[in-house]
C-alpha atoms as a printed R data frame, in Angstrom:
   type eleno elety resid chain resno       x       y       z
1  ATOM     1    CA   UNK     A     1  -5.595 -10.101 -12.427
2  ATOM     2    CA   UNK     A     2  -4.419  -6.895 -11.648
3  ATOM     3    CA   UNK     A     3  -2.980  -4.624 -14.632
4  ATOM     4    CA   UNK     A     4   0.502  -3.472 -14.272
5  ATOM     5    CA   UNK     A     5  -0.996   0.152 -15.007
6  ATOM     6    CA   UNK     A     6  -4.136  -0.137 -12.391
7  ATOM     7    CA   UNK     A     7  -1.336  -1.690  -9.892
8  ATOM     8    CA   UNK     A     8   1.060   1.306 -11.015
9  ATOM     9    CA   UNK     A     9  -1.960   3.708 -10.255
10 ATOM    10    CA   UNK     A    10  -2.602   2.017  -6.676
11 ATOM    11    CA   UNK     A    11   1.120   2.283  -5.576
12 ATOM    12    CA   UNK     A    12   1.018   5.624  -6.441
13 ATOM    13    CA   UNK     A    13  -2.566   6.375  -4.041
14 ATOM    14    CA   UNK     A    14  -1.007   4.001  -1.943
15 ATOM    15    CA   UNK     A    15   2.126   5.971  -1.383
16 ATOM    16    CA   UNK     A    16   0.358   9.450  -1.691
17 ATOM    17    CA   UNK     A    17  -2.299   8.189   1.424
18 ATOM    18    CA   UNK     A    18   0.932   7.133   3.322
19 ATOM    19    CA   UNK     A    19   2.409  10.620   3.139
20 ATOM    20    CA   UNK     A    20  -0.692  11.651   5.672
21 ATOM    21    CA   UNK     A    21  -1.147   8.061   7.427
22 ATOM    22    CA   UNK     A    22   2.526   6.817   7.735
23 ATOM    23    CA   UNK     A    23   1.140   4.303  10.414
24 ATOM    24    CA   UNK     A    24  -1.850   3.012   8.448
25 ATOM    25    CA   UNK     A    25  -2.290  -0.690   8.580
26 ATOM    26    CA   UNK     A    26  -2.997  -2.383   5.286
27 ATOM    27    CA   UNK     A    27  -6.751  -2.669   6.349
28 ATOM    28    CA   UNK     A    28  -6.880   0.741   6.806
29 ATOM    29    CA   UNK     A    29  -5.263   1.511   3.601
30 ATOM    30    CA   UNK     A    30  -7.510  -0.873   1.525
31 ATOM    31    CA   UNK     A    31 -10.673   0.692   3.527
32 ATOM    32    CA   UNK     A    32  -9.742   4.185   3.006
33 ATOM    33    CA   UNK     A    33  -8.706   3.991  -1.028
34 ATOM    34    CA   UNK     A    34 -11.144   1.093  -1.947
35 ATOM    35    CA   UNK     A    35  -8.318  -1.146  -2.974
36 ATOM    36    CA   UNK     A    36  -9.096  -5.014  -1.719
37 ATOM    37    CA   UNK     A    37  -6.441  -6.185   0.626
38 ATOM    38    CA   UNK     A    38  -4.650  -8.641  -1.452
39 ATOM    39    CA   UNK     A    39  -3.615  -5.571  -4.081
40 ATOM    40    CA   UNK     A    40  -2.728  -3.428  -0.823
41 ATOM    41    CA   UNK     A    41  -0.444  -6.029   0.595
42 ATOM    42    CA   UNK     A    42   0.965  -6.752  -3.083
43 ATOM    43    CA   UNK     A    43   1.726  -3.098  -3.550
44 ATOM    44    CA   UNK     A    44   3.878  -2.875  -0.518
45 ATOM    45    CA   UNK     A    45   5.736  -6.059  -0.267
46 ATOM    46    CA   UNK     A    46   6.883  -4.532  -4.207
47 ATOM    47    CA   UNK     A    47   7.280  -1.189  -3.102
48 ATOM    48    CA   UNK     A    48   9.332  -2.258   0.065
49 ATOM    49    CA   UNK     A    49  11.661  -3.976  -2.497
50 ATOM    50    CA   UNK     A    50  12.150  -1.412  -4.758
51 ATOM    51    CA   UNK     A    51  13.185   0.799  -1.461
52 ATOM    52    CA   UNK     A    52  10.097   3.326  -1.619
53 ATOM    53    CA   UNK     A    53   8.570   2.644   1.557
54 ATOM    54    CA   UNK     A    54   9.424   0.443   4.782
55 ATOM    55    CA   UNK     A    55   7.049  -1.809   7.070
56 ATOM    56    CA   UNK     A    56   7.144  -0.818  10.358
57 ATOM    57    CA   UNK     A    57   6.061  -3.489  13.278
58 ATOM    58    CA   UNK     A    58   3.222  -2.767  15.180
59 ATOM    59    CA   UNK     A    59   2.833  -3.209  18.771
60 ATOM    60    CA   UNK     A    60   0.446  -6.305  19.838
C-alpha cells in the first residue's frame, strides 16, 4: 500500500520527468524514476482526472 504522501511525492517526479519526456511510456517512466509500474499507471489515471496531464495514444 502506497502512502498518500509517497504517492503525492511520485506524481510530483512523475509530472516533473514529463516536463522533459512528454512522450514517455509508463515503462519508461517507472524505469527512469524507480517507481514499479502499477504506482506509475495509478499516478496518471489520478492525475488525468484531476486535469494535470493527458494520455496521448501511441502509434502501433
Amino acid at each position: 500500500m502506497v502512502t498518500n504522501m509517497a504517492k503525492k511525492e511520485n506524481n510530483n517526479k512523475i509530472l516533473e520527468y514529463l516536463k522533459s519526456h512528454s512522450q514517455a511510456t509508463e515503462d519508461e517512466i517507472a524505469k527512469d524514476l524507480n517507481i514499479n509500474v502499477v504506482e506509475v499507471l495509478d499516478s496518471l489515471i489520478t492525475m488525468e482526472k484531476e486535469g494535470l496531464l493527458k494520455s496521448i495514444p501511441v502509434p502501433d
